[in-house]
ZADO-1210 file (C-alpha; in nm, 4 decimals, padded with zeros to 6 digits):
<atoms>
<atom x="-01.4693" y="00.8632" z="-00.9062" code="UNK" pos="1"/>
<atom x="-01.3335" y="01.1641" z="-00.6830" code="UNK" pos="2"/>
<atom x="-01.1360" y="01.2679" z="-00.9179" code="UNK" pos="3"/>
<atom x="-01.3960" y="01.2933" z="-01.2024" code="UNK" pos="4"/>
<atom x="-01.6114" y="01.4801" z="-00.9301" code="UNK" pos="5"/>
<atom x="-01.3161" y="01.7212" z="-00.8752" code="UNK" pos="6"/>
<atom x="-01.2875" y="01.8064" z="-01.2536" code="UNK" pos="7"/>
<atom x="-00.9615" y="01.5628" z="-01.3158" code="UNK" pos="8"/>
<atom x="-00.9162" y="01.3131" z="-01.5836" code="UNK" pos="9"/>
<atom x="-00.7623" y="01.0132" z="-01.5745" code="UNK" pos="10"/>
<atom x="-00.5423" y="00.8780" z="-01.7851" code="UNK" pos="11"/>
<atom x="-00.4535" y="00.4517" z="-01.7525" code="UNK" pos="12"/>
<atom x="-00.2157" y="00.2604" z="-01.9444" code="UNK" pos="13"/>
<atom x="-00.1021" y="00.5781" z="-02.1120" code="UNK" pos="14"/>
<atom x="00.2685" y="00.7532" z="-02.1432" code="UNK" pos="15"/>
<atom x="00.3791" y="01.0488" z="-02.2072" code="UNK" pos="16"/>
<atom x="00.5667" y="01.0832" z="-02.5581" code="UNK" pos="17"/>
<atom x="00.6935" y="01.4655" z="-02.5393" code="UNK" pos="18"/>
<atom x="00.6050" y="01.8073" z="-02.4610" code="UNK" pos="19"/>
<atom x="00.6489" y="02.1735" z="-02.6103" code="UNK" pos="20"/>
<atom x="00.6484" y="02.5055" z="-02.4709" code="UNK" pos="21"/>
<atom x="00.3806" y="02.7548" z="-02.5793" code="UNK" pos="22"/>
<atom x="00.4346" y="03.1208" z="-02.6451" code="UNK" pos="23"/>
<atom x="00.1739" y="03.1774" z="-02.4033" code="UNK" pos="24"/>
<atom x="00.3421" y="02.9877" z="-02.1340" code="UNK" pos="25"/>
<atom x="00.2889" y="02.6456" z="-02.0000" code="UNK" pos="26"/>
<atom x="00.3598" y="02.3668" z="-02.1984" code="UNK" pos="27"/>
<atom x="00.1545" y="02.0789" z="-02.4434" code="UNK" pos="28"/>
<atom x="00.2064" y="01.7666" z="-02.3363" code="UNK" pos="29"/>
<atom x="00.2201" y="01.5028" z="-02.6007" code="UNK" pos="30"/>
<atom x="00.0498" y="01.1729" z="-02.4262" code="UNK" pos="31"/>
<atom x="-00.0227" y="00.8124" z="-02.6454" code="UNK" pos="32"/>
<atom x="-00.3357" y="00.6251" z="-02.4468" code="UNK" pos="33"/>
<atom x="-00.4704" y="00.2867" z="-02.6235" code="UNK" pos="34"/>
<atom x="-00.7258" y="00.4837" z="-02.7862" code="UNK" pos="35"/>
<atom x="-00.5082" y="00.7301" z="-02.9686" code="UNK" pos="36"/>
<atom x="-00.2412" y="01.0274" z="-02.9405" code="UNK" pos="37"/>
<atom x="-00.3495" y="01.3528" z="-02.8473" code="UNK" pos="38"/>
<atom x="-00.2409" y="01.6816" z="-02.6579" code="UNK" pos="39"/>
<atom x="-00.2750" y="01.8682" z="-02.3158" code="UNK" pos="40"/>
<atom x="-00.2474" y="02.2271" z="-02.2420" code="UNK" pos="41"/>
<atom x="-00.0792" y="02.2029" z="-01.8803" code="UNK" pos="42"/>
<atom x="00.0142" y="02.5222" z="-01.6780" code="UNK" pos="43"/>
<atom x="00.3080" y="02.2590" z="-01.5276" code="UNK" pos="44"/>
<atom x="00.4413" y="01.8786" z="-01.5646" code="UNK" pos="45"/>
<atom x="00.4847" y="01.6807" z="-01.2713" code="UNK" pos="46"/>
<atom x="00.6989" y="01.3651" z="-01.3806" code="UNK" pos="47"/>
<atom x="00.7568" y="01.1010" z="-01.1092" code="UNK" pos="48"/>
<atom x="00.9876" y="00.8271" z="-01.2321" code="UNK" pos="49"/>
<atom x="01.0031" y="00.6210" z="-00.9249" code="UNK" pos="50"/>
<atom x="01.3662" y="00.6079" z="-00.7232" code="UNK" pos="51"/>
<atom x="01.5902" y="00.2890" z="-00.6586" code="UNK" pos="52"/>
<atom x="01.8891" y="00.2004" z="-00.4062" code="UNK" pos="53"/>
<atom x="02.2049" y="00.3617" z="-00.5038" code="UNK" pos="54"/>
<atom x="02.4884" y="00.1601" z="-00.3046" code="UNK" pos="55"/>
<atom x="02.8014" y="00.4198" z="-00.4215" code="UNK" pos="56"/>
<atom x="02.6355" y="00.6774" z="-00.1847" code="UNK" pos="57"/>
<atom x="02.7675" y="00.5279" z="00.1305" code="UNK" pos="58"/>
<atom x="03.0704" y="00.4277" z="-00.1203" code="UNK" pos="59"/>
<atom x="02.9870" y="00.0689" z="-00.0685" code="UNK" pos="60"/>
<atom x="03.1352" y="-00.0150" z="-00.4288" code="UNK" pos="61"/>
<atom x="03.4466" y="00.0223" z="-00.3236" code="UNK" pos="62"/>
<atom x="03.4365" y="-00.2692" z="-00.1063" code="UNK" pos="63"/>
<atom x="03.3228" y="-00.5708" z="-00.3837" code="UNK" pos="64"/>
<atom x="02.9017" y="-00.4400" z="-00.3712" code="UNK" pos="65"/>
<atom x="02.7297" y="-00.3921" z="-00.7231" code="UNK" pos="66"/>
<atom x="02.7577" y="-00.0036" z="-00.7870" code="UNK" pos="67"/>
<atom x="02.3766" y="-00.0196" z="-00.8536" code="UNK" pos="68"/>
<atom x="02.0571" y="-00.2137" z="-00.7114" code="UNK" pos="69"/>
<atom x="01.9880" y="-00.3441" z="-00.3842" code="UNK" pos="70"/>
<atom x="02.2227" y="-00.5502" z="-00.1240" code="UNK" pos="71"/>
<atom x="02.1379" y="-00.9332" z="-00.0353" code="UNK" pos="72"/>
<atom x="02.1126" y="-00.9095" z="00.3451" code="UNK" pos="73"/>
<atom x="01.9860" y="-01.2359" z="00.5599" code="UNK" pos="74"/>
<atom x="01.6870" y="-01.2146" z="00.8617" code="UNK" pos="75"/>
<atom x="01.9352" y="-01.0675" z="01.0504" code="UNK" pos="76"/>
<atom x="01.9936" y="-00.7585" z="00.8320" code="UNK" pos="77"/>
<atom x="02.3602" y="-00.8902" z="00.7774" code="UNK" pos="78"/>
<atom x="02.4969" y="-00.8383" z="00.4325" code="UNK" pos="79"/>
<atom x="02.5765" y="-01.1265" z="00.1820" code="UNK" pos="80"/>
<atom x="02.9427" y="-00.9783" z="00.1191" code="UNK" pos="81"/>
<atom x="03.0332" y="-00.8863" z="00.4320" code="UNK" pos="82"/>
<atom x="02.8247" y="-01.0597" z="00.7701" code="UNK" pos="83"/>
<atom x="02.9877" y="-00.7617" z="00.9491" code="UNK" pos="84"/>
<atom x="02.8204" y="-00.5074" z="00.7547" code="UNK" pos="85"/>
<atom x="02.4221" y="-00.4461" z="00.8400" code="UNK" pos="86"/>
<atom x="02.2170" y="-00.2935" z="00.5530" code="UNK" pos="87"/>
<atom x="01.8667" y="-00.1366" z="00.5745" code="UNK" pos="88"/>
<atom x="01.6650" y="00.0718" z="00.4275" code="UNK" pos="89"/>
<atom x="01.5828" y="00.1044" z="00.0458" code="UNK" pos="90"/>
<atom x="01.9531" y="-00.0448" z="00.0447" code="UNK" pos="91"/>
<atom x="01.8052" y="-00.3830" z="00.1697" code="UNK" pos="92"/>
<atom x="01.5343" y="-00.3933" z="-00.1205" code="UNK" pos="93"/>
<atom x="01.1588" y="-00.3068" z="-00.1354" code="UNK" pos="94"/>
<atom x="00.9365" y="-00.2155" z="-00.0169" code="UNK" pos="95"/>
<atom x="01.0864" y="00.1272" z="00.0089" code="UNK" pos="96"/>
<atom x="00.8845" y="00.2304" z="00.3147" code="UNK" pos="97"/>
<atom x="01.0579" y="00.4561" z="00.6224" code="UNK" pos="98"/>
<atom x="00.8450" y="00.1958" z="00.8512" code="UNK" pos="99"/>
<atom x="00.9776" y="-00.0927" z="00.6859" code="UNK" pos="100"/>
<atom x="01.3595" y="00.0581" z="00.7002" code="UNK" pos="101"/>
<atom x="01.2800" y="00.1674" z="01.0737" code="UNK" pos="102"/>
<atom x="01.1916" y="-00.2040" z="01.1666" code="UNK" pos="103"/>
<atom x="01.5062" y="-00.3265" z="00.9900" code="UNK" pos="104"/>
<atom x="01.7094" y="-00.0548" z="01.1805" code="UNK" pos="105"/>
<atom x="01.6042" y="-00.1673" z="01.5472" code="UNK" pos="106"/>
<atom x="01.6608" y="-00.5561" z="01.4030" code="UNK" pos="107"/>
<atom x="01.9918" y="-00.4254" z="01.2872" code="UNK" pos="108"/>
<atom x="02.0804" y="-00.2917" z="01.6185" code="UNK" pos="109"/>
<atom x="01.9629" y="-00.5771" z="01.8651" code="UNK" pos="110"/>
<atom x="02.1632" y="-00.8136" z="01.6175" code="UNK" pos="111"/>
<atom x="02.5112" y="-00.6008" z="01.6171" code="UNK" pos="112"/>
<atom x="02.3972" y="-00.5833" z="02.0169" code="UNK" pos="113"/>
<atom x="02.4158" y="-00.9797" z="02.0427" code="UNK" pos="114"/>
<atom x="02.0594" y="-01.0178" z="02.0898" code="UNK" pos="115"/>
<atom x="01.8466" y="-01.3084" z="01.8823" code="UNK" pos="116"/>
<atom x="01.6689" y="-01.0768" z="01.6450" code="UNK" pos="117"/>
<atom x="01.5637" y="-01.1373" z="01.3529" code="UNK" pos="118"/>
<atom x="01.3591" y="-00.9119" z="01.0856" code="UNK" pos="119"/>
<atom x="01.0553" y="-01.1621" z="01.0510" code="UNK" pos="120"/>
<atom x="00.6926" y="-01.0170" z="00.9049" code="UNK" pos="121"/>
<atom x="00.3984" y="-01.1140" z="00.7453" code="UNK" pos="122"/>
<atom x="00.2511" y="-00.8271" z="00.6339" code="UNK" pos="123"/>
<atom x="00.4038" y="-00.4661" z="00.5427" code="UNK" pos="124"/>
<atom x="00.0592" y="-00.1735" z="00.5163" code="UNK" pos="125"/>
<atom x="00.1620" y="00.0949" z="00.3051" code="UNK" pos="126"/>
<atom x="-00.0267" y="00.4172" z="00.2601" code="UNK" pos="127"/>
<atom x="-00.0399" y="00.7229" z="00.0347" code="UNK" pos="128"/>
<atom x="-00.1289" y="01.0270" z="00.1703" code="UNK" pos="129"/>
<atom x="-00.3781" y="01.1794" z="-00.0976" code="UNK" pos="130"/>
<atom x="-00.7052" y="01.3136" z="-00.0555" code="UNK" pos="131"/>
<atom x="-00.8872" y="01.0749" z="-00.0632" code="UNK" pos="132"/>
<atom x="-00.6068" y="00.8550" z="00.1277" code="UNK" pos="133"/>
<atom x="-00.5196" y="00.5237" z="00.0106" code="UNK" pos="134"/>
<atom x="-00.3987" y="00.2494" z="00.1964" code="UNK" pos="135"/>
<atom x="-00.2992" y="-00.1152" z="00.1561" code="UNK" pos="136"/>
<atom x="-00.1829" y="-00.4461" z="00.3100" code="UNK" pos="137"/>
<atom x="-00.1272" y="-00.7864" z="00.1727" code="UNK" pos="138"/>
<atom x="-00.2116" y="-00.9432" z="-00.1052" code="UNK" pos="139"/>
<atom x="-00.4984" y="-00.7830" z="-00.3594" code="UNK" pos="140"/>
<atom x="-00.7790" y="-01.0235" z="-00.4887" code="UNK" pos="141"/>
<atom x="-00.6000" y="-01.0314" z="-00.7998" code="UNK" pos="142"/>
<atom x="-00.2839" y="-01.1440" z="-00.6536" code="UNK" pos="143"/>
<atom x="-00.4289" y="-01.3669" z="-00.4343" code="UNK" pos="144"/>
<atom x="-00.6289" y="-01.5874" z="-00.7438" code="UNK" pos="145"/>
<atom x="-00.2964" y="-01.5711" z="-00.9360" code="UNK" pos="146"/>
<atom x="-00.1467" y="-01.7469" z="-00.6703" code="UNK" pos="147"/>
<atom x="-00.3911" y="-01.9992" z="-00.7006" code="UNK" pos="148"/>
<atom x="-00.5547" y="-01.8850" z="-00.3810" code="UNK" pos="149"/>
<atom x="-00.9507" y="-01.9437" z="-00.3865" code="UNK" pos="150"/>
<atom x="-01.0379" y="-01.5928" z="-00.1995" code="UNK" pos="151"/>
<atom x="-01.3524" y="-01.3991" z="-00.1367" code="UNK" pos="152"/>
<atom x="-01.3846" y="-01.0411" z="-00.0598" code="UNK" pos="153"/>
<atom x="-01.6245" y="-00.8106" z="00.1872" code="UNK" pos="154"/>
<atom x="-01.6809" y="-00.4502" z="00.0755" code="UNK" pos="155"/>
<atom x="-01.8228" y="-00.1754" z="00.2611" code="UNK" pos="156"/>
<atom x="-01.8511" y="00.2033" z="00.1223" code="UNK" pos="157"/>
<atom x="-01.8139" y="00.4892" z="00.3505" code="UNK" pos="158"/>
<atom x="-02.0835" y="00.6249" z="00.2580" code="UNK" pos="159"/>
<atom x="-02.2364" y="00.3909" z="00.4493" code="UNK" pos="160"/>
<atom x="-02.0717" y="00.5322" z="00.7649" code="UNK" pos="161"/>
<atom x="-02.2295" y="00.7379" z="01.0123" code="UNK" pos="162"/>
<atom x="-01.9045" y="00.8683" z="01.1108" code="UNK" pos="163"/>
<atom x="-01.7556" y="00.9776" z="00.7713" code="UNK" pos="164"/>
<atom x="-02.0482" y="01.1132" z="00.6741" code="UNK" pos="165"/>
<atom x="-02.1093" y="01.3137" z="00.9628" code="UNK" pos="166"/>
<atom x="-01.7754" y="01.4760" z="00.9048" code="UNK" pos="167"/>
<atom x="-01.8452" y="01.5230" z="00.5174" code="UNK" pos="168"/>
<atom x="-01.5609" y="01.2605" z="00.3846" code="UNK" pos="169"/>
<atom x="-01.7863" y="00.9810" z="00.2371" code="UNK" pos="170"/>
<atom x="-01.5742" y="00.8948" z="-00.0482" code="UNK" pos="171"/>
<atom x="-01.4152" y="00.5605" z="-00.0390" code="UNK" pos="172"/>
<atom x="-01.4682" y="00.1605" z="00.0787" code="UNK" pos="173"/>
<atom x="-01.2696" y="-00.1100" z="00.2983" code="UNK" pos="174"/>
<atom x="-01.2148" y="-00.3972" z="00.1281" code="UNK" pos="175"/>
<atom x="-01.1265" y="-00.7128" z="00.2941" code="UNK" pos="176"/>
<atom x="-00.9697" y="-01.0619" z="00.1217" code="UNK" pos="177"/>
<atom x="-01.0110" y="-01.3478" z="00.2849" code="UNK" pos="178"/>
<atom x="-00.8896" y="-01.7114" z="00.1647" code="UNK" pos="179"/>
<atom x="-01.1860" y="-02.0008" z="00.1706" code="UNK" pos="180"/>
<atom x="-01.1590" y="-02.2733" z="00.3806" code="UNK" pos="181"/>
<atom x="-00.9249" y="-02.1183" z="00.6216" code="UNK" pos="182"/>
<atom x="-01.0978" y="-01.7798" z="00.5997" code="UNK" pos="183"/>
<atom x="-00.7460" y="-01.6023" z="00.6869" code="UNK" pos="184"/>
<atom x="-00.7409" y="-01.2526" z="00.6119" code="UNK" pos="185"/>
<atom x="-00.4775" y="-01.1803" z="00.3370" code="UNK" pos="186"/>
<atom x="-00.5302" y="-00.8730" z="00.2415" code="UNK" pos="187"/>
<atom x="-00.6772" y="-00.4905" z="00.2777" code="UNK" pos="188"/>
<atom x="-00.7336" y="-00.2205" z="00.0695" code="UNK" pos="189"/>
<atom x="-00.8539" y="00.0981" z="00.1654" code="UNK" pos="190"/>
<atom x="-00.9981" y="00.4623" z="-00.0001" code="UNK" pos="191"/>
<atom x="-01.1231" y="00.7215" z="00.2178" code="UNK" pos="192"/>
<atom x="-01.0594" y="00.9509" z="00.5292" code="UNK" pos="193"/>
<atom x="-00.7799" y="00.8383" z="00.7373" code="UNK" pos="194"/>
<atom x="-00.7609" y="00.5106" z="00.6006" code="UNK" pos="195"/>
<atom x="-00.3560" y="00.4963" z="00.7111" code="UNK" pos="196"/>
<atom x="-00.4518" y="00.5119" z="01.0314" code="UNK" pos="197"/>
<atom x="-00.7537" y="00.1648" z="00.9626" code="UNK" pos="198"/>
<atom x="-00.4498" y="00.0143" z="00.7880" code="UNK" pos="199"/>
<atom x="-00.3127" y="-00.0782" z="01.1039" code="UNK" pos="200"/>
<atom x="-00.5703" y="-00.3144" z="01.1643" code="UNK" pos="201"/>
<atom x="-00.6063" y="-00.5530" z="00.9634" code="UNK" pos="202"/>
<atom x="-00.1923" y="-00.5524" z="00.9211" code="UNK" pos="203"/>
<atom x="-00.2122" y="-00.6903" z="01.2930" code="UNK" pos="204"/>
<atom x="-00.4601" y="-00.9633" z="01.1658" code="UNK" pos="205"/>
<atom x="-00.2397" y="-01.1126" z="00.8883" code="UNK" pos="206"/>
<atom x="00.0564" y="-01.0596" z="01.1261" code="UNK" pos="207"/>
<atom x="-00.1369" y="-01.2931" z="01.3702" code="UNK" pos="208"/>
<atom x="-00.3298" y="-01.4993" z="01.1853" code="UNK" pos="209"/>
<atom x="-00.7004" y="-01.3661" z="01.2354" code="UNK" pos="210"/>
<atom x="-00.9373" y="-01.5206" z="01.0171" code="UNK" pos="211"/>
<atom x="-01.2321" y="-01.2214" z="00.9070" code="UNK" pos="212"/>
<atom x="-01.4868" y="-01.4277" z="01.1773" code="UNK" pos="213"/>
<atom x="-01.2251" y="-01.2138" z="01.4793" code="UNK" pos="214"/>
<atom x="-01.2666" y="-00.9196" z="01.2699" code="UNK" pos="215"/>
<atom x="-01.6667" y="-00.9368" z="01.2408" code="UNK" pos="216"/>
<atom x="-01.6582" y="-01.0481" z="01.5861" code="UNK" pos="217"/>
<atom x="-01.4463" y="-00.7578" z="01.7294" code="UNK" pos="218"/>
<atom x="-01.7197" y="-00.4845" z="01.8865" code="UNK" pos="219"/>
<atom x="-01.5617" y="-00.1588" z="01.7395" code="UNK" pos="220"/>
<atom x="-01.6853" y="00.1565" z="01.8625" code="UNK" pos="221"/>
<atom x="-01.9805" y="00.3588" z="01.7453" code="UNK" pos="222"/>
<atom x="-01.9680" y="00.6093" z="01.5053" code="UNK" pos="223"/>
<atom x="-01.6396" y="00.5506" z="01.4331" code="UNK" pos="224"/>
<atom x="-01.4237" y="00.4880" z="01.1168" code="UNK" pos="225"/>
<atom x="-01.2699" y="00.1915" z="01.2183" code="UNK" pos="226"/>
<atom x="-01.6480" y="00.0427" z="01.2334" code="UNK" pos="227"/>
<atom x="-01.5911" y="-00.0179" z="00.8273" code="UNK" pos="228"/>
<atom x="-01.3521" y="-00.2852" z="00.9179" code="UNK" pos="229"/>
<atom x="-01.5698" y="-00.4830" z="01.0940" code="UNK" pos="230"/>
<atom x="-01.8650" y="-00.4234" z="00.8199" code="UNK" pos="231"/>
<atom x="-01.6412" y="-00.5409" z="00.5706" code="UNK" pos="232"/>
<atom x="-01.5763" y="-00.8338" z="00.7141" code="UNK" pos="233"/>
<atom x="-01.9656" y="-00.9146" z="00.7630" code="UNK" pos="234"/>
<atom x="-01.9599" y="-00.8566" z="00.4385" code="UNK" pos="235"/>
<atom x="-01.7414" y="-01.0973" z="00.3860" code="UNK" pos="236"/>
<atom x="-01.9007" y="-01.3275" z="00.5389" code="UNK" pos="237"/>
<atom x="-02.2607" y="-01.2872" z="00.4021" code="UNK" pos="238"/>
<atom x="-02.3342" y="-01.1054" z="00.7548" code="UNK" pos="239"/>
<atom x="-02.3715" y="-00.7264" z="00.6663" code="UNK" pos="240"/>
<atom x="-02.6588" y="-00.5683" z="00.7627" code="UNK" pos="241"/>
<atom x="-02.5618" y="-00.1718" z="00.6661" code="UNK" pos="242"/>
<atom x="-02.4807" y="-00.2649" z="00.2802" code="UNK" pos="243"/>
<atom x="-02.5875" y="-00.4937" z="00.0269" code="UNK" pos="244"/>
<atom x="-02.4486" y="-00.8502" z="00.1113" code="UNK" pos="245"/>
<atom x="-02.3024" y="-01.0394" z="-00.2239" code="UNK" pos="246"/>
</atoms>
């Protein structure tokens, strides 16, 4: 929806087939959506192809490791080839995250120091730093159900927010996932205004085991961001009283 305010179409499930340049400069991209095939006039082409761990730039091919891929490790960051050898990082396998790899390094570190560490979490957040931002934890609602996981979900829209309206930036939700029966929280997902800095949150939840009724229960401060959490976990529970309960 910000995006369609801002002028830009979306594209989903579509690829992009080829492109000529025009005399005029720029280029026509060639794009196939389920719809149909058509063409763009773009000034530019930005193509993002994703990355993946490439062992042979520490060399570590030359020592029996696949020349492509990721490296096995164990809890203690230890490689499967070589116990002596720690591996982190994009190396060790997704989620390629510099907080994820940074973890892994201090595990790393205490284990080659003899200490009993292991890398052991629950939950990794993740966050893209658009505008609006975009953050996540967990699993999503849809991931959850394929699991066979009877969930439920609390929403609440910033625009709902004294605070993010106040400073113009009303774009976005919270959205909690909660399991049924346990009520554990399993997952966020967030849109909006510093929403990598919410994230945290609700990662410390899963990582502790909160059900959404220490969430709701948590007095967050007023007019603040962080107050969505909380409404989307009344939400959740069929408690909100600043949006439309489900």
């Amino acid at each position: 929806r910000t995006c369609k305010k801002r002028g830009i179409e979306v594209f989903l499930q579509s690829k992009a087939t080829g492109h000529a340049p025009q005399k005029k400069g720029g280029t026509s991209l060639e794009i196939e959506t389920p719809q149909s095939k058509r063409s763009i006039d773009a000034d530019a082409v930005l193509l993002a192809v994703g990355r993946r761990p490439d062992p042979t730039v520490v060399g570590l091919e030359k020592i029996g490791f696949p020349n492509k891929g990721a490296i096995a490790v164990n809890r203690r960051m230890q490689s499967n080839l070589h116990p002596h050898l720690y591996v982190i990082g994009d190396l060790a396998g997704p989620p390629l995250l510099a907080h994820k790899a940074s973890k892994e390094g201090v595990v790393a570190a205490e284990c080659i120091a003899g200490l009993a560490s292991e890398n052991d979490y629950r939950a990794m957040p993740g966050a893209v730093f658009t505008d609006p931002e975009v953050a996540t934890v967990g699993l999503t609602q849809a991931e959850a159900e394929k699991r066979g996981m009877d969930v439920h979900v609390g929403k609440f829209p910033f625009v709902a927010s004294g605070r993010a309206l106040s400073t113009n930036h009303a774009d976005g939700f919270v959205k909690i996932v909660v399991e049924k029966g346990t009520e554990l929280v399993v997952g966020a997902h967030m849109v909006g205004d510093h929403v990598s800095e919410l994230i945290g949150e609700v990662t410390l939840a899963i990582e502790m085991g909160a059900t959404v009724e220490d969430l709701a229960l948590t007095i967050h401060p007023h007019p603040t961001l962080s107050e969505a959490v909380m409404e989307a976990s009344e939400a959740a529970l069929g408690k909100a009283i600043h949006t439309v309960n489900r």
